[in-house]
KOLBAMI-896116 format. One record per residue: residue in one letter; residue number from 1; x, y, z of N, C-alpha, C, O, CB in turn. Coordinates in steps of 0.05 Angstrom, whole numbers. Glycine has a CB too. Layout:
<nodes>
NODE   rest    nr     n_px     n_py     n_pz    ca_px    ca_py    ca_pz     c_px     c_py     c_pz     o_px     o_py     o_pz    cb_px    cb_py    cb_pz
NODE      a   NUM        X        Y        Z        X        Y        Z        X        Y        Z        X        Y        Z        X        Y        Z
...
</nodes>
This chain:
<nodes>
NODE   rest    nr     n_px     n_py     n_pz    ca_px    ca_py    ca_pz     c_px     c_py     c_pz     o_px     o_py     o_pz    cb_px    cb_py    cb_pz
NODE      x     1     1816     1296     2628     1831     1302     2604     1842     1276     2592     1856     1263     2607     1853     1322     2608
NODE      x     2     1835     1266     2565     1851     1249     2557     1880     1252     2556     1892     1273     2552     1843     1244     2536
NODE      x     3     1890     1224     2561     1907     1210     2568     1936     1197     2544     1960     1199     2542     1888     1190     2580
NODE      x     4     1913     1183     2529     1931     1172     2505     1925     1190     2480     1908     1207     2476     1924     1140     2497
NODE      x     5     1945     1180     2465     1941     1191     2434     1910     1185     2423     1892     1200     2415     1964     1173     2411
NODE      x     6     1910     1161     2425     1879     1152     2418     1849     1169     2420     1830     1176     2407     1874     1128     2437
NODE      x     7     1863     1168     2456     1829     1189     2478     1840     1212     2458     1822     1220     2443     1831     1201     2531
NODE      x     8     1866     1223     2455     1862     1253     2444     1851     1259     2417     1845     1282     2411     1888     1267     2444
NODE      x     9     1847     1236     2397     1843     1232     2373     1809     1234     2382     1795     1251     2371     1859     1204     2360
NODE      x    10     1797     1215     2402     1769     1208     2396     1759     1237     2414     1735     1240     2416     1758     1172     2408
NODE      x    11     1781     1263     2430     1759     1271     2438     1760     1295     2425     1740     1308     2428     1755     1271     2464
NODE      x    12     1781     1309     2407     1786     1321     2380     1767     1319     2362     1757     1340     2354     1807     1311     2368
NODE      x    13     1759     1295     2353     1736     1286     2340     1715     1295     2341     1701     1305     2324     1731     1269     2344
NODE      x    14     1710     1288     2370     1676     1289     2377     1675     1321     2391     1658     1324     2409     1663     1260     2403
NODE      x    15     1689     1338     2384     1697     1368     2395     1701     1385     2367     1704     1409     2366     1730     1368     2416
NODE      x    16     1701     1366     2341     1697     1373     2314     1673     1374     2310     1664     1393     2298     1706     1357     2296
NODE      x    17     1659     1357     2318     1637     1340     2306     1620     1367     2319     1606     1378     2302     1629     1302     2318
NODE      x    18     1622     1379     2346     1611     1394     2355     1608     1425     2343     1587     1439     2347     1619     1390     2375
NODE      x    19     1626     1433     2332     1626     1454     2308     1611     1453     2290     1604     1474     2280     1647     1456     2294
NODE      x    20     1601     1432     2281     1584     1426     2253     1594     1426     2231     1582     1423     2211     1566     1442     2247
NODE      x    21     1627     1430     2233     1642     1433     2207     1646     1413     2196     1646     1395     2213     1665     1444     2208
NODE      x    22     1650     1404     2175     1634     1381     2162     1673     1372     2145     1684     1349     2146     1595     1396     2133
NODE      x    23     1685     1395     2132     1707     1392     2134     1720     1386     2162     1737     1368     2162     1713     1411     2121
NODE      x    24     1716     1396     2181     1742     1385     2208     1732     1355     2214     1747     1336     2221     1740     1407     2246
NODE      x    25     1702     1354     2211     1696     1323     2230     1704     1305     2206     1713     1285     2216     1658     1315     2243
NODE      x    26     1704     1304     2175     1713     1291     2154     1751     1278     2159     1761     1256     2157     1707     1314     2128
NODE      x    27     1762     1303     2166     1785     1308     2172     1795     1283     2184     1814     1274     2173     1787     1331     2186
NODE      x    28     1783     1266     2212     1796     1245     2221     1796     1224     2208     1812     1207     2215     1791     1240     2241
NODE      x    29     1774     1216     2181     1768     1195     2174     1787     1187     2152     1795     1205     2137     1741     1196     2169
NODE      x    30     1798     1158     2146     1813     1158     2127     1795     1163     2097     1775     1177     2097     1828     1132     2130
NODE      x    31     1802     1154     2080     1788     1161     2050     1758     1152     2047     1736     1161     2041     1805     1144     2024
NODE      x    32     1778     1113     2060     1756     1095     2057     1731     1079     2075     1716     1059     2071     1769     1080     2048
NODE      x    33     1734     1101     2099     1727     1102     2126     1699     1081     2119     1689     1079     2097     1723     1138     2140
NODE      x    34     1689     1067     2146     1664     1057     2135     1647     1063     2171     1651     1056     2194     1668     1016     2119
NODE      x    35     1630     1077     2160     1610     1076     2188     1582     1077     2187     1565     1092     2178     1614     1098     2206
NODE      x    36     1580     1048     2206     1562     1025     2211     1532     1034     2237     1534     1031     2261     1587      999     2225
NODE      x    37     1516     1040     2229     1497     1052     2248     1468     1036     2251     1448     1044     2239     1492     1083     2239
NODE      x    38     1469     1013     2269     1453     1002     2258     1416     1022     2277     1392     1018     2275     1464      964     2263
NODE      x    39     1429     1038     2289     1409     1062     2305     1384     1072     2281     1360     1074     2283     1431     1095     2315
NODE      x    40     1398     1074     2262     1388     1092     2231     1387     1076     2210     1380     1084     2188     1408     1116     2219
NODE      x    41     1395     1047     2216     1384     1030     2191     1401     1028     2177     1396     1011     2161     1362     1039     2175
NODE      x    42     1434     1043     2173     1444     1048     2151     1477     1041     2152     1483     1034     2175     1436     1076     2146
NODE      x    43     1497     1040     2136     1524     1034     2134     1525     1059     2111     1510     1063     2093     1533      999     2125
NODE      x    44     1553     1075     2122     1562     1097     2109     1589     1099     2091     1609     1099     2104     1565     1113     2129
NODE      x    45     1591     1099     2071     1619     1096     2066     1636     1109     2058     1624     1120     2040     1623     1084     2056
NODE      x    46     1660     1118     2057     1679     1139     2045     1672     1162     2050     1650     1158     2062     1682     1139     2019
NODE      x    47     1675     1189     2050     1674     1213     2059     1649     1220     2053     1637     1232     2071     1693     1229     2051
NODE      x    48     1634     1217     2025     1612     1225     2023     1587     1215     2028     1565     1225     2024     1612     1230     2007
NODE      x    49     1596     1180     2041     1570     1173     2062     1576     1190     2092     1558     1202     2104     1570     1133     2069
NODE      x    50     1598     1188     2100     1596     1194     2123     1585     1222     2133     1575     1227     2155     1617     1190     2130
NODE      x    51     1589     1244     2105     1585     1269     2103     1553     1262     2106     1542     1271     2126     1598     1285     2076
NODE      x    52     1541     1250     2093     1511     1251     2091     1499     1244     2118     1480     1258     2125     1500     1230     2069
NODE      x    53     1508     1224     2136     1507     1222     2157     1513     1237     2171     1496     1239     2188     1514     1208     2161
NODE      x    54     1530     1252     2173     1543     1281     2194     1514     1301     2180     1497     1305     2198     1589     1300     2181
NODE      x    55     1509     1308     2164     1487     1328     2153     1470     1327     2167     1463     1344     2183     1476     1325     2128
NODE      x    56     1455     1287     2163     1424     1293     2173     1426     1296     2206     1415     1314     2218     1401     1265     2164
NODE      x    57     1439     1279     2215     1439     1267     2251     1453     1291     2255     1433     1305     2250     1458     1234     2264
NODE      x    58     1472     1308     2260     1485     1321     2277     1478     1349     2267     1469     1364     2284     1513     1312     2280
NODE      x    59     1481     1360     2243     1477     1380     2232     1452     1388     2238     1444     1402     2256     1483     1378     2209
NODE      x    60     1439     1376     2219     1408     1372     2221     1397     1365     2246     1383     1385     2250     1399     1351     2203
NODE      x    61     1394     1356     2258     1386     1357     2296     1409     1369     2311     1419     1358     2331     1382     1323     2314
NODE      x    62     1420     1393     2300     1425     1412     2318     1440     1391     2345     1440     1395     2369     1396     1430     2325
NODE      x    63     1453     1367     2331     1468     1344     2359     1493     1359     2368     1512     1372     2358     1482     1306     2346
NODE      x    64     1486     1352     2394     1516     1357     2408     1522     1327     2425     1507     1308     2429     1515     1389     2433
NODE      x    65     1553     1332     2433     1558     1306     2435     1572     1308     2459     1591     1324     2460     1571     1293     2411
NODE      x    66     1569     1299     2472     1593     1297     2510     1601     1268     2507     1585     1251     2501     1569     1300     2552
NODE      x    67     1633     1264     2514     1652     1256     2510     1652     1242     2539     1667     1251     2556     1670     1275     2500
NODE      x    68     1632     1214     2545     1631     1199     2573     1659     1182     2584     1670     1183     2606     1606     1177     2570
NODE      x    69     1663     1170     2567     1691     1156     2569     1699     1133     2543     1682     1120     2530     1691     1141     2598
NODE      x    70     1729     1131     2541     1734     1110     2524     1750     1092     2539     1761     1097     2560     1746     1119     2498
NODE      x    71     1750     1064     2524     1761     1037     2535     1768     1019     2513     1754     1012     2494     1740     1022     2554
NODE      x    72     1793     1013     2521     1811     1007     2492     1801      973     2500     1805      964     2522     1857     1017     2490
NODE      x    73     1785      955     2472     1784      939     2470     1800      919     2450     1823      925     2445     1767      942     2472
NODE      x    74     1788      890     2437     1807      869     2421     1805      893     2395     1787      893     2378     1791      829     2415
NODE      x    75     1825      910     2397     1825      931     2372     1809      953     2361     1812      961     2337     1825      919     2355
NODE      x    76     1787      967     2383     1784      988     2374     1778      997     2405     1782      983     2425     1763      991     2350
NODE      x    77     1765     1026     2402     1758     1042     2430     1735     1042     2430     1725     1052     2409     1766     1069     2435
NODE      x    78     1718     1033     2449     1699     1028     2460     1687     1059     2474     1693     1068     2496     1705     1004     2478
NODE      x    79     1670     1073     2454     1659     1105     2466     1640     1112     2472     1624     1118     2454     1661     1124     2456
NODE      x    80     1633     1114     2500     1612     1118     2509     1610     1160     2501     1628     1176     2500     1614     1104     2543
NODE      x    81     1581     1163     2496     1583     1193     2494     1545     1183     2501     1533     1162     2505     1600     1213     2456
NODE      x    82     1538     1220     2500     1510     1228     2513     1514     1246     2488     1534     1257     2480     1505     1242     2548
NODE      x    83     1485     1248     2474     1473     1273     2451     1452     1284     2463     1440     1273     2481     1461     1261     2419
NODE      x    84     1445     1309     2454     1437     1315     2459     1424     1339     2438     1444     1351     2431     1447     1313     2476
NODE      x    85     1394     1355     2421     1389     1355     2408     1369     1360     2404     1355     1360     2425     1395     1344     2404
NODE      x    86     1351     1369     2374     1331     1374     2366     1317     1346     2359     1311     1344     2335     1335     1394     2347
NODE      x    87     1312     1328     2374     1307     1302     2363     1293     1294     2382     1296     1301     2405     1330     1284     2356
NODE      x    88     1273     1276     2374     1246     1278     2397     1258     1274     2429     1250     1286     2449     1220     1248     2391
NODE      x    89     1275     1258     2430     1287     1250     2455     1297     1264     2477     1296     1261     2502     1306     1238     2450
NODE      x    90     1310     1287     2457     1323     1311     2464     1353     1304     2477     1372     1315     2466     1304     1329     2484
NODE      x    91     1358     1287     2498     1378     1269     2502     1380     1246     2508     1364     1239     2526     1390     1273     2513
NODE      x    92     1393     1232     2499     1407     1201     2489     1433     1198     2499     1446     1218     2500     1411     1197     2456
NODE      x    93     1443     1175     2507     1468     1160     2497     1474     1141     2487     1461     1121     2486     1479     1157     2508
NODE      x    94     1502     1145     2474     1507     1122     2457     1529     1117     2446     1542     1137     2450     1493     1122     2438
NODE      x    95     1542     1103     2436     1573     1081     2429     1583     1098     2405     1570     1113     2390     1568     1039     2417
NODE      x    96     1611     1093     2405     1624     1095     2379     1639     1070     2387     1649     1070     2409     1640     1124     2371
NODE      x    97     1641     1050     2372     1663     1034     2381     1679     1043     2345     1666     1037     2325     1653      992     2393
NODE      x    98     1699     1053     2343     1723     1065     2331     1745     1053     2335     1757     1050     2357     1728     1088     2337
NODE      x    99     1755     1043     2302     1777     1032     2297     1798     1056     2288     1789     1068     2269     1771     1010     2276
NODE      x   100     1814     1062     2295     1843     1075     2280     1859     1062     2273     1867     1039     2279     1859     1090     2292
NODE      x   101     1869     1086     2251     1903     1069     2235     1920     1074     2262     1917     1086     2283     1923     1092     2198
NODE      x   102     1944     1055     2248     1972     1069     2263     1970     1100     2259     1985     1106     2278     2003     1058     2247
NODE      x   103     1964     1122     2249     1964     1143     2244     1942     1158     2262     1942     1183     2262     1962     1143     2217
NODE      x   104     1925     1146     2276     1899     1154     2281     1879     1165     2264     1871     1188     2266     1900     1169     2297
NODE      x   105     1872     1153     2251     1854     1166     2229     1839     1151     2229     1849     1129     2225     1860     1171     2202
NODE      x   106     1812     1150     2234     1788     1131     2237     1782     1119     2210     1780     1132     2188     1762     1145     2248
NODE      x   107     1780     1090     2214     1780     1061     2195     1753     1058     2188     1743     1054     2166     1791     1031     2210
NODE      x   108     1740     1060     2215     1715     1043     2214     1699     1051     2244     1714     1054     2263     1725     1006     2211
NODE      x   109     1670     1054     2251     1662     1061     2268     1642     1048     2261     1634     1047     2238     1663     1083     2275
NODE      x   110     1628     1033     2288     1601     1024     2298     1593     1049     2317     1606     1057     2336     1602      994     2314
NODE      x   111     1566     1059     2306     1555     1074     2325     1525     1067     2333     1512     1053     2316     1558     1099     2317
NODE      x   112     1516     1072     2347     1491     1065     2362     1488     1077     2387     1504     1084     2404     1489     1036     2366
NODE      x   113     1456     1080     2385     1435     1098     2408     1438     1074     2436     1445     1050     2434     1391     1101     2394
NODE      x   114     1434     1082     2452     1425     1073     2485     1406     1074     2489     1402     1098     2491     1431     1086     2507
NODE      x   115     1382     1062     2492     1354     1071     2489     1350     1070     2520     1328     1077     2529     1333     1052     2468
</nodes>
């Protein structure tokens, strides 16, 4: 069970993300959130990149996400997770490294596959 405010923020998140609700997983991100995927080629920005991104990858491949561990680095959390999915692979793992405000509301996220 997470530990800090942080772990409870990133595993809230990725326990949103798992609903498919597109409003709850929006919910942690600030306005101007920016997330960076270089897995998919692409940089997301503000709620309605990130939404487009939540659509195709998680919605759309039916992703689920297990919550491996986080590790607080020079300013963000370092997140290991496993997907799993309608996607040729079927399962993967792979990073969120996630910045939060003082507030916990996600700033900014690098995400990427484990190949």
């Amino acid at each position: 069970m997470p530990g800090t405010e942080p772990d409870t923020t990133i595993a809230e998140w990725i326990a949103a993300a798992n609903t498919h609700d597109s409003a709850a997983y929006l919910a942690f991100f600030t306005d101007d959130a920016v997330l960076d995927d270089p897995s998919v080629g692409e940089v997301f920005e503000g709620h309605a990149g990130i939404n487009e991104y939540f659509q195709s990858y998680f919605i759309g491949y039916d992703t689920q996400t297990r919550l491996l561990s986080t590790e607080p680095r020079d300013g963000y959390l370092h997140v290991a997770v496993e997907f799993t999915g309608n996607f040729p692979e079927r399962r993967v793992g792979g990073i969120f490294d996630v910045t939060l405000t003082a507030e916990h509301k996600i700033a900014h996220v690098r995400a990427d596959l484990r190949r």
